[in-house]
VEXMARTOR-896952 format. One line per field, with one value per residue (C-alpha): x, y, z negated. Coordinates in steps of 0.02 Angstrom, whole numbers, always signed. Layout:
// VEXMARTOR-896952
x: (X/...)
y: (Y/...)
z: (Z/...)
//
This chain:
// VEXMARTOR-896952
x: (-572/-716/-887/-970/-845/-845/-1034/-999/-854/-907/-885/-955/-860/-696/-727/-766/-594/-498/-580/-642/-696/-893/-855/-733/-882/-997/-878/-808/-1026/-1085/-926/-949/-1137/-1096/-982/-1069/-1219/-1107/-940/-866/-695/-650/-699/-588/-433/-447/-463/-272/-203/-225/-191/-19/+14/-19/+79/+226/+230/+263/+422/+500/+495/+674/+637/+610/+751/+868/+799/+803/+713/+685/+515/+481/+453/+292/+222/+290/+151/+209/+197/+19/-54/-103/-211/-286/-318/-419/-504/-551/-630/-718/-800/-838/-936/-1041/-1069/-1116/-1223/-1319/-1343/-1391/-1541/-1608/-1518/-1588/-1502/-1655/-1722/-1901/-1803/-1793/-1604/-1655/-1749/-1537/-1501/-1676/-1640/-1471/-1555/-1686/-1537/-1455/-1591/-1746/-1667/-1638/-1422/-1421/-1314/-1176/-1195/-1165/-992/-950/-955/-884/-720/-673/-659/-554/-435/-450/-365/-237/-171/-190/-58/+49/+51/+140/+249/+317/+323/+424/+543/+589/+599/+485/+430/+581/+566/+513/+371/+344/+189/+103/+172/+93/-90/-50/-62/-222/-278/-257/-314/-479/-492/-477/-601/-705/-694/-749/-878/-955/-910/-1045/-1193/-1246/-1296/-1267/-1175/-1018/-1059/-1122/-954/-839/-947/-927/-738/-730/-830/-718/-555/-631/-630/-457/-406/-338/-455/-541/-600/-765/-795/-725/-850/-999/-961/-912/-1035/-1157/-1136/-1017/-1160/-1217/-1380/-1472/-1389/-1219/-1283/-1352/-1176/-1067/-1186/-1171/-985/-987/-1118/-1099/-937/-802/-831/-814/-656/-579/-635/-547/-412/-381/-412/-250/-172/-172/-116/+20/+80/+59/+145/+297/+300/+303/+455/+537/+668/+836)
y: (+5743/+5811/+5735/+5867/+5892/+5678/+5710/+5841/+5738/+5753/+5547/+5530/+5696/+5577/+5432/+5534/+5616/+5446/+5349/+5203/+5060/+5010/+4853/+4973/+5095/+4972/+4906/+5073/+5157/+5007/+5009/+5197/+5177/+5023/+5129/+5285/+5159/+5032/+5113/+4963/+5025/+5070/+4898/+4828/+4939/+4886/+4719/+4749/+4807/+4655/+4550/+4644/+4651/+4478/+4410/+4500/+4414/+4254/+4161/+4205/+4068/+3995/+4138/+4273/+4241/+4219/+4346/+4252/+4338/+4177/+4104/+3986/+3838/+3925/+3848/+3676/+3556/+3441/+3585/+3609/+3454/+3504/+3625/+3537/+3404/+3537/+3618/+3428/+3405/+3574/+3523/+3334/+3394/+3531/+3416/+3268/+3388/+3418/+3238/+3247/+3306/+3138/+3003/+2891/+2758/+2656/+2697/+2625/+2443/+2400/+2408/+2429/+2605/+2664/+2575/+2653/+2840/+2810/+2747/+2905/+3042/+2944/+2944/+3048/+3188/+3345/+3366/+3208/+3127/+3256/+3291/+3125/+3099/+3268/+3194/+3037/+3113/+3253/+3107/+2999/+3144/+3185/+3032/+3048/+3196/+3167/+3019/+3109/+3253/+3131/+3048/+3227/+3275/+3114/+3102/+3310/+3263/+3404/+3275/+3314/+3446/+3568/+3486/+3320/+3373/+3417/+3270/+3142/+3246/+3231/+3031/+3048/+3142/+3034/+2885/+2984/+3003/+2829/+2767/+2925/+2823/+2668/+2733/+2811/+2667/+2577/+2697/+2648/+2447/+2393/+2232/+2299/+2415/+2244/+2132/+2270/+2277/+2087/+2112/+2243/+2121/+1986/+2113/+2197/+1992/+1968/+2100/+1990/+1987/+2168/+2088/+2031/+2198/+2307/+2209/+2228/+2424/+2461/+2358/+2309/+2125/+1972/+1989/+2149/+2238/+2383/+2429/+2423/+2540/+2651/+2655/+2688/+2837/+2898/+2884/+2955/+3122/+3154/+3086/+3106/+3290/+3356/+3267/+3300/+3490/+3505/+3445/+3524/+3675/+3645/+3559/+3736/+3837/+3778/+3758/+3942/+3980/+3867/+3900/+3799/+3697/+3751/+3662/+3709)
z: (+1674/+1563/+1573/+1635/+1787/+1819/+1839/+1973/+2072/+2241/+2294/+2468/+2524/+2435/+2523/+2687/+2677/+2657/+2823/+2711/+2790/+2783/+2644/+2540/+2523/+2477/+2367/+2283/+2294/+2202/+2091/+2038/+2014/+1864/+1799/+1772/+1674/+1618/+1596/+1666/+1745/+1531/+1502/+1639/+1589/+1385/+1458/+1573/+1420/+1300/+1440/+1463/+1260/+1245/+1392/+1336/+1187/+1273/+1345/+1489/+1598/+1676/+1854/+1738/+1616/+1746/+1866/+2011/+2162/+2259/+2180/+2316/+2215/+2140/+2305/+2284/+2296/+2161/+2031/+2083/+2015/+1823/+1919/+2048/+1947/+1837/+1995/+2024/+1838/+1842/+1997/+1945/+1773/+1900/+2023/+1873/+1774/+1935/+1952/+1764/+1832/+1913/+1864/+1710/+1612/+1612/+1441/+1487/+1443/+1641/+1703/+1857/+1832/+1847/+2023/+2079/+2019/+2114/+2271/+2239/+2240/+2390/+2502/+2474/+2353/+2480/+2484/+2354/+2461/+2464/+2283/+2227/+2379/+2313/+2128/+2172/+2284/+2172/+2020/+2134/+2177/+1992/+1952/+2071/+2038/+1856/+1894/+2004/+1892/+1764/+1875/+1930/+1741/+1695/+1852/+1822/+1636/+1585/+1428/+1338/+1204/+1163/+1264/+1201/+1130/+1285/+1352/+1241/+1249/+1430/+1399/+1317/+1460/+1582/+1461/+1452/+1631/+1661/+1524/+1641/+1786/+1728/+1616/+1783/+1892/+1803/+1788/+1955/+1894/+2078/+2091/+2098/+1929/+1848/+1883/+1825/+1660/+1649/+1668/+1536/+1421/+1464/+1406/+1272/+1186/+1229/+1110/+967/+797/+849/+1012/+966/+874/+1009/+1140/+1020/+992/+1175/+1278/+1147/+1138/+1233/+1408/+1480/+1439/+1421/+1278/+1395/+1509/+1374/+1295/+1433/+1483/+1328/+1336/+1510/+1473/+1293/+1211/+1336/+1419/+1252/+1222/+1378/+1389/+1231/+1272/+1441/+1367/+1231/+1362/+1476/+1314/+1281/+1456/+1452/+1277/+1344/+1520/+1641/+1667/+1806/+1922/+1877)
//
């Protein structure tokens, strides 16, 4: 169809003739009208098309080698866990960013400023209170499906090759999400923050000959401080999303190069 007669294309007397519902002429008015300034359905189709070239190029997975119609284990809950524990993540860093917002690791030298900025968001912040359950519970399930995720992986054998690879970043995932939890466990500096620090302390100089190093470089010095708290938000805001993000995100390619491994 030429420009000239796209221009002329009678729509409403279109839509009239196919008894579209109020939403889909909302959705197909408002659709047409970006296209015609934005030419945003030959964006969308360029877009299908590499998305079709590319994905041909991969692996078939075991259903589509074997073209087997019944794909009811797509649904099976334990081979939902890599993403669920992603939706969990993605939802933890929003939900901590937005937290970002008022919570201080006492930099004015008072450790306390951090259990008051905490007590601020809790109880005077408007929806602070559901922000920070929100961050807390979508860590928590975060880590457990992180776990169950590898127990599923291990007992199915999906570790052996060709994906032993994925496996081992897999155990530097969940390594990272536990150093996430306990990082975060002690930005608070409530009492219960304070004796988990003094635990960590205590481990990191168990380590044999690196202890005393590892405890000075972790929790800056053999007693928490300021400098503690200073470290593990660093650890917590800076250091570890990176890391993780990064991770995930090579993690999820080559889960999608390989395929997923499917029961037999």
């Amino acid at each position: 169809m030429s420009l000239e007669r796209k221009d002329e294309f009678d729509h409403e007397g279109w839509m009239k003739e196919r008894d579209l519902t109020p939403i889909e002429t909302i959705y197909l008015t408002t659709l047409m009208w970006l296209d015609k300034r934005l030419r945003i359905v030959d964006y969308l189709e360029l877009l299908e098309d590499l998305y079709y070239k590319i994905n041909m190029q991969m692996p078939k997975s075991h259903t589509e080698q074997y073209n087997l119609d019944n794909k009811f284990w797509y649904w099976y809950p334990l081979y939902a866990l890599g993403s669920f524990s992603t939706i969990a993540y993605v939802v933890a860093a929003i939900s901590g960013a937005l937290l970002g917002f008022y919570y201080s690791p006492a930099t004015t030298g008072d450790p306390s400023t951090a259990y008051n900025s905490i007590t601020f968001i809790m109880t005077d912040l408007r929806f602070g209170f559901f922000l920070r359950s929100l961050h807390r519970w979508s860590a928590q399930v975060m880590v457990a499906a992180v776990f169950l995720h590898m127990l599923r992986v291990y007992f199915t054998g999906a570790y052996k090759e060709p994906r032993e690879l994925n496996w081992i970043i897999g155990i530097v995932l969940i390594s990272l999400t536990m150093v996430f939890g306990y990082t975060g466990y002690l930005l608070p500096w409530d009492q219960l923050a304070f004796w988990a620090g003094q635990i960590g302390v205590e481990m990191a100089l168990s380590v044999p000959l690196a202890g005393e190093w590892v405890a000075q470089l972790l929790f800056g010095g053999f007693t928490l401080s300021q400098s503690t708290l200073q470290r593990m938000y660093i650890l917590h805001v800076f250091f570890l999303p990176f890391v993780a993000t990064a991770l995930i995100a090579i993690h999820i390619g080559i889960v999608w190069m390989q395929g997923i491994a499917e029961p037999h």
